[in-house]
N, C-alpha and C positions, 0 to 999 in steps of 0.2 A: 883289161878294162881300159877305157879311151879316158884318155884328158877331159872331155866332155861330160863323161856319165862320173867323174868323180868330182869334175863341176859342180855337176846339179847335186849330185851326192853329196859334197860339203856346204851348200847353198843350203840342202831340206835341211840337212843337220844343225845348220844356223838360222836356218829358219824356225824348225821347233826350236831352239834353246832360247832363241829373241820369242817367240810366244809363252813359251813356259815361263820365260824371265817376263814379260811383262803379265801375263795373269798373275805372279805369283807377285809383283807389285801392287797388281789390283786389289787381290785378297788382303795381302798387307795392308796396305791403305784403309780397304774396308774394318778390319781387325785395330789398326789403329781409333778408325774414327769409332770402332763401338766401344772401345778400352777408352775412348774421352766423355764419351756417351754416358759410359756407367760408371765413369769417376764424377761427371756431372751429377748424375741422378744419387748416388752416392752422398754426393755433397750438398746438393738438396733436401734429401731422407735426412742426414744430419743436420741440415741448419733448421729444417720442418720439428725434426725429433727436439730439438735444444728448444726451439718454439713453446712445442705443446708443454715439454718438460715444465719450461718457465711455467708458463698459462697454469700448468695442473699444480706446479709450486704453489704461484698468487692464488689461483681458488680454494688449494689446501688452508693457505694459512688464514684467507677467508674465512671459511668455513670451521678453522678451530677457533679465527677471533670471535666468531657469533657463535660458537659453541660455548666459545668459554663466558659472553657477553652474558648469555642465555641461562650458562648454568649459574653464573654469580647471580642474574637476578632471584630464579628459582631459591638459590639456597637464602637470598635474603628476604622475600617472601617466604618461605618455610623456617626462616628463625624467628619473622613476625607473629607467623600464624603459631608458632611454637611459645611464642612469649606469651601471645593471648592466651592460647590455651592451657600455659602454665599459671598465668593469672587467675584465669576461671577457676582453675583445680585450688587453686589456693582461696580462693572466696567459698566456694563448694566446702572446701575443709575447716573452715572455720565455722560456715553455717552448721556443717555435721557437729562439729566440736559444739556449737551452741545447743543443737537440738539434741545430743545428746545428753547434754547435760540437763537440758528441760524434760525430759524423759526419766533422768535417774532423781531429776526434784520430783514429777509428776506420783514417780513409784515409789518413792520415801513417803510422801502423799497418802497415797494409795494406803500403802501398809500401818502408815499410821492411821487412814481412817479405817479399815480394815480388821486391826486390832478392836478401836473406837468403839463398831460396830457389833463384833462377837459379844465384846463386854456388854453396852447395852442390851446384843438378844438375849445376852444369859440372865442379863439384871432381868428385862419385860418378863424372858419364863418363869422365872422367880415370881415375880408379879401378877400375871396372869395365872399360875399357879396358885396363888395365894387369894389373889382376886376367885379364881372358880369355885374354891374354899366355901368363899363367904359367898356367894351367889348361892348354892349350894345351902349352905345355912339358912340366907335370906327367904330363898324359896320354901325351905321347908314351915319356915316361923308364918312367910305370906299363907298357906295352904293349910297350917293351923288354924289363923286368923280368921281367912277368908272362906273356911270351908268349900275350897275348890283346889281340883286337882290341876297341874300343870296344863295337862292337855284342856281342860274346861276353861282355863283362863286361857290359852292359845285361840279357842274356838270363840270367846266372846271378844278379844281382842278385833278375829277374824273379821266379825260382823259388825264392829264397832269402825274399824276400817273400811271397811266395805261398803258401810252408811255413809263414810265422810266424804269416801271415793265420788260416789252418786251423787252428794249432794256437791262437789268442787265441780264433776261433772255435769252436772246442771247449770250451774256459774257460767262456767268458759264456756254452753253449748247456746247460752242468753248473751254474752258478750260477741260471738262469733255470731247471731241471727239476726243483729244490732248491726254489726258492720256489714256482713250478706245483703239486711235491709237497706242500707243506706249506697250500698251500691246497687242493688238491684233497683232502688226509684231513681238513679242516674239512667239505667240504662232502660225502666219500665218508662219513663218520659220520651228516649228515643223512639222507642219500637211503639208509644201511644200513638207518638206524631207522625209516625211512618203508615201508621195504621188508621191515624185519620184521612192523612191524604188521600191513601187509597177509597177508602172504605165512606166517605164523607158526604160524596156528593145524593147518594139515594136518598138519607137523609134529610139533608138539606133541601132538596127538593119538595121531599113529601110536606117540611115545616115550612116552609118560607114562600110556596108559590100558592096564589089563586088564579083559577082559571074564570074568566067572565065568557059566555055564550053568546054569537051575536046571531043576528036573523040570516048574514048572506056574506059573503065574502068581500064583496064590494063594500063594505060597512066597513074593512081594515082597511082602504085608501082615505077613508073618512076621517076615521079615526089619526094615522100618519099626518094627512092634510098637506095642504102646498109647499113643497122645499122640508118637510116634516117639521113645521109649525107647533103642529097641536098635540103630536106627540111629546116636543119639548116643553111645550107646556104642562101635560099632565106631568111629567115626569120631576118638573120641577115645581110646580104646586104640592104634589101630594109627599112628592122624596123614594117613589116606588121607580122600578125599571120593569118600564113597558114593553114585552114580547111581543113581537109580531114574527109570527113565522108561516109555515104551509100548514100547520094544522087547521083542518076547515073549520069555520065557525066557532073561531074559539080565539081570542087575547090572554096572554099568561101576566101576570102579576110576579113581581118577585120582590122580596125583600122580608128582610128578619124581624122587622116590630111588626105586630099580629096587629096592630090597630092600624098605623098606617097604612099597611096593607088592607084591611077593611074599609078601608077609609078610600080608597083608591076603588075598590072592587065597585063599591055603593055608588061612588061619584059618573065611573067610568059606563056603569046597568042605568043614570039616569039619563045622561048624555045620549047613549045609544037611544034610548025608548023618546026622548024628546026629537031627536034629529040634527039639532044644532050644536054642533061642534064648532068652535073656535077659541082664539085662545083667548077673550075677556069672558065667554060664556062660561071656559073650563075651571078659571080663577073664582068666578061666584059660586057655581056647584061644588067646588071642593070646599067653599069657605061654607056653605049652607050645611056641607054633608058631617064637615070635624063641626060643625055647633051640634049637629043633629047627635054625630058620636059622642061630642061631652056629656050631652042631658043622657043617653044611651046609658053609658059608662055610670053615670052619679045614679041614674035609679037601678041601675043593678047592684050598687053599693049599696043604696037604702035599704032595697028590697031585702037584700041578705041579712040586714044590722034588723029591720023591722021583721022579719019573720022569725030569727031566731032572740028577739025583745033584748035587743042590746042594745041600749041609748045611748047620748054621751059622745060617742065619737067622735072623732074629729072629724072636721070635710076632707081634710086630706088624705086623710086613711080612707074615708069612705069612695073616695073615686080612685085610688090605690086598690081596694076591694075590686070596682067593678072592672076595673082593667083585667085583673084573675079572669074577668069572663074568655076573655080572650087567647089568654095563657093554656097551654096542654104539658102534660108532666106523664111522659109514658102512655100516652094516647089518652089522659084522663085528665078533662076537664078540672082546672086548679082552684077556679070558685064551686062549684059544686065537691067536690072533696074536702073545700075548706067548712063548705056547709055540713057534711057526713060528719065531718071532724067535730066540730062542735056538738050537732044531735048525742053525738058517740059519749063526749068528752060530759055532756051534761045528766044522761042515765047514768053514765059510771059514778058520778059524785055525788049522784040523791043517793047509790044505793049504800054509800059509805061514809053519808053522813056528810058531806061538802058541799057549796053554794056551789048551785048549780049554774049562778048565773054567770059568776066570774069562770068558772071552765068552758062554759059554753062563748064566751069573750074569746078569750086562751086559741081554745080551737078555731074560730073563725077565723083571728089573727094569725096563727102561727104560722103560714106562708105566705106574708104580707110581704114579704122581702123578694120575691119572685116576680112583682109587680115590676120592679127596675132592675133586677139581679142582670142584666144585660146591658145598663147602661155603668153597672158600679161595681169595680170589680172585688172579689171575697165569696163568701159560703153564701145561701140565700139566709139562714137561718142569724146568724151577724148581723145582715146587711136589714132586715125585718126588726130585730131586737134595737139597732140602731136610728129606726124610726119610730115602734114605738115610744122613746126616752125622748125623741124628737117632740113628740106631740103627747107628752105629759100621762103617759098610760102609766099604769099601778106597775110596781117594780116586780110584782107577782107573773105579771103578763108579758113583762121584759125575761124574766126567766123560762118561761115556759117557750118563749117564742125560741130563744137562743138556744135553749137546750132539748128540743126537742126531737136530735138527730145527735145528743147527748157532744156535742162538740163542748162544752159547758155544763157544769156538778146541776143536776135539779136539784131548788131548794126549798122545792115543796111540793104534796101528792097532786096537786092539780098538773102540775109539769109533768112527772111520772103517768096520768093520765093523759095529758096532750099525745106522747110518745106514742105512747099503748092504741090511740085511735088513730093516730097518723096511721100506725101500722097497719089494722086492722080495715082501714078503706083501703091504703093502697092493694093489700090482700083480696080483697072482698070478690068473690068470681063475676068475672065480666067487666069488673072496676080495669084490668089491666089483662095483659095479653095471656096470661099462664092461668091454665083449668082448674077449677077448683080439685079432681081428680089425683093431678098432677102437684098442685100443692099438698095436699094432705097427705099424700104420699112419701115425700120429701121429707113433709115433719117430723113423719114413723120412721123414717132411715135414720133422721138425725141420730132420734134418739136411740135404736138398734143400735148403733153405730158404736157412741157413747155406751151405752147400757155392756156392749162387748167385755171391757177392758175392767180388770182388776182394783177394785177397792173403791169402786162407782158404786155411790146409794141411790141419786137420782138424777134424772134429767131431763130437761124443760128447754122446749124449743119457742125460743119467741122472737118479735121483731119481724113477723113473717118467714123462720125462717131463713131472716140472714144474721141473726145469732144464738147459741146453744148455751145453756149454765151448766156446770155438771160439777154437781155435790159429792165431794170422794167424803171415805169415813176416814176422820183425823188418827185412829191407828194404826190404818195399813197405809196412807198417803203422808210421806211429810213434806215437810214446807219447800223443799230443791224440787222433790219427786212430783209436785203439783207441776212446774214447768213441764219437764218430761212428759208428763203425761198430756198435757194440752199439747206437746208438739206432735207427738204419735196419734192424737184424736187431731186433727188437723190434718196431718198426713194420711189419715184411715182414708178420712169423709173426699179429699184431694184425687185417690186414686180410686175409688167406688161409688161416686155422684157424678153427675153431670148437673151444672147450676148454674143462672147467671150472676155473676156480681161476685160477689166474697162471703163467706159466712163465718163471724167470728165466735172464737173457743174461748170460754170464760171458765175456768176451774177454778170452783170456791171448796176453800178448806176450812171449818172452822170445828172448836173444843169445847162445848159446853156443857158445864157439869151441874145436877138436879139434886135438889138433897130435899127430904120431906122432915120438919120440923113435930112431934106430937106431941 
């Protein structure tokens, strides 16, 4: 081998051991830097670790001082709520301590009235024992005495009760028909005036209007007159309200005094048949026609006084009289029913032996009071009685007049007679709207009706019919049972008539006893 090739020979061989020698520095060095690397990181992990240690220290002891903050307060809220509730249990026990001892006073109580008790039941059985004894005795010494056995004195007791019963029952069913009544005319005054409203005007109509006839229809601008002049004139001359409407050939009159209205009618048929209408013309014919109506009015008063020969009069009564001419009472002329009345009033008292003259008086007067009963308010029968004592009539005529719709005791048979002929015109058939058929009919139901019911002797329909008498016999009727029985015949006639007006039940009870002397 040359010099040369062991040159290069010892060259590579120092050439790798210079390369192996510096890699193996390199790695060193690398090896180093990560041995400082992870003595760093090391020592970071520990100063991190000592970090959080502390931190989890300070939140430890955190977290025990508010555990412990937390558990002292609970426990001294739970020694409070512990005191209270020790307290309560201690008021609790003494209340029990109290109530029990009011419990064991209560039943010392008890057992002493308990005892109390047995003793008086055993003393009453003793007594009631002793007592039935002598009930026992009593009854047998009563059934001695009284020749009745137990049960027969039970059974008249029975009936003796049983009378008392009906007769208290009668009592309370007159105190109860009393207050019914007195509220039933509260409420029969409502439902009148409901019932007039309605029902009022045909009425009225048929009373209060006159109709005057003219020749032509052109005779109603006449009549009106210029700016309606002549119209306010009549109307205020006479006091009437003057219709004009489209009924052809015809003026209506309206108004509630039957003379004024007449008095219009007359004035307003002269006017037409003259021609001249105006209003000084209207003013003299209504003053001509009320002179013409006073002389009218006073001889129909005379005429009445002098055909049935009653002198004496007063004027004032006697044109009080003739005004009745004008007056209607159920479609039925009030001075001619006054004159019925009287004819009536004067046969009945020849044939019983009574001056015929004063009933015949009686009845002509007796509905003098309808003359003005619209200007003065009360009953006509009052408001008549209270005229004649005006004008000096007999106190006889004062009664009769007042009571002859029995408002007022009759205190004499001529009164009783006024009634009786009042009655008997306004009955009289054709005198008023209902048939004679229809009435006599009516009077036989009354008494059917009545005659029905038990311990009825007899019975008399009078008054036309708007009232009944009914005579029971005084031993099957007694004096409570008489109401009863008038409210049951009341109730009969109520639910099996059809009437108008009201019909009243008079139940007379009377005892009299006949003995013959020889």
């Amino acid at each position: 081998m040359t010099d040369s090739s062991l040159m290069y020979a010892a060259l590579a061989i120092g050439g790798g051991l210079l390369g192996f020698l510096i890699s193996w520095l390199i790695e060193y060095r690398k090896v180093v830097r990560a041995t400082q690397k992870v003595e760093q990181i090391l020592r970071n992990a520990k100063r991190e670790a000592a970090n959080v240690l502390r931190d989890a220290q300070l939140e430890a002891k955190d977290t025990i001082l508010k555990s412990r903050t937390e558990f002292e307060r609970e426990m001294r809220e739970a020694k409070k709520d512990l005191s209270q509730t020790e307290r309560r249990l201690q008021q609790r026990q003494s209340q029990l301590d109290k109530k029990i001892e009011q419990v064991e006073q209560r039943d010392k109580e008890f057992q002493n009235r308990e005892r109390e008790l047995k003793r008086q039941m055993d003393k009453s059985q003793e007594s009631e024992a002793r007592y039935e004894s002598l009930l026992q005795e009593q009854l047998k010494k009563l059934e001695s005495i009284a020749v009745m056995t137990q049960v027969e004195a039970k059974e008249e007791l029975k009936e003796r009760l049983l009378t008392q019963a009906r007769n208290e029952t009668g009592m309370l069913m007159r105190k109860i028909e009393e207050e019914a009544t007195a509220e039933a005319n509260r409420k029969a005054q409502k439902i009148i005036g409901i019932a007039i409203q309605r029902c009022a005007a045909d009425t009225v109509a048929e009373s209060t209007v006159s109709v005057v006839a003219l020749s032509g229809d052109e005779m109603k601008g006449r009549i009106i007159g210029r700016e309606g002049r002549n119209i306010k004139a009549i109307e205020q001359a006479t006091g009437v309200d003057l219709i004009i409407d489209d009924t052809p050939e015809a003026v209506i009159l309206s108004c509630f005094d039957p003379i004024k209205r007449e008095i219009a009618r007359l004035s307003l048929e002269r006017l037409v048949t003259d021609g001249r209408i105006h209003p000084a013309r209207i003013e003299d014919v209504v003053n001509k026609v009320r002179k013409d109506m006073d002389r009218t009015i006073q001889e129909a008063g005379e005429k009445a006084a002098i055909e049935l020969g009653c002198d004496g009069i007063h004027p004032e009564i006697i044109k009080l009289l003739g005004r009745l001419k004008y007056r209607t009472s159920y479609s039925q002329n009030v001075l001619l029913h006054s004159i019925e009345v009287a004819y009536l009033c004067s046969m009945m008292a020849s044939e019983l032996g009574l001056d015929p003259k004063v009933a015949r008086r009686a009845g002509l007067l007796h509905d003098i009071g309808k003359a003005v009963s619209h200007e003065i308010d009360g009953p006509h029968a009052a408001i008549g009685a209270d005229i004649g004592r005006r004008y000096n009539e007999k106190p006889i005529i004062v009664n009769c007049i007042a009571s002859h719709h029995e408002d007022v005791e009759a205190e004499s048979v001529i009164a009783t007679l006024v009634a009786a002929a009042d009655a008997l015109s306004a009955s009289r058939p054709g005198a008023r709207t209902e048939m004679l058929e229809a009435y006599v009919k009516r009077l036989q139901q009354l008494e059917e009706i009545a005659n029905s019911f038990k311990g009825v002797d007899k019975t008399f329909a009078i008054q036309a019919g708007r009232e009944i008498r009914v005579a029971v016999l005084p031993d099957a009727i007694s004096d409570s049972a008489t109401y009863l029985l008038a409210k049951d015949i009341a109730r009969k006639i109520e639910t099996e008539m059809a009437y108008p007006g009201e019909i009243k039940v008079t139940v007379i009870r009377e005892t009299r006893v006949t003995e013959v002397a020889r």
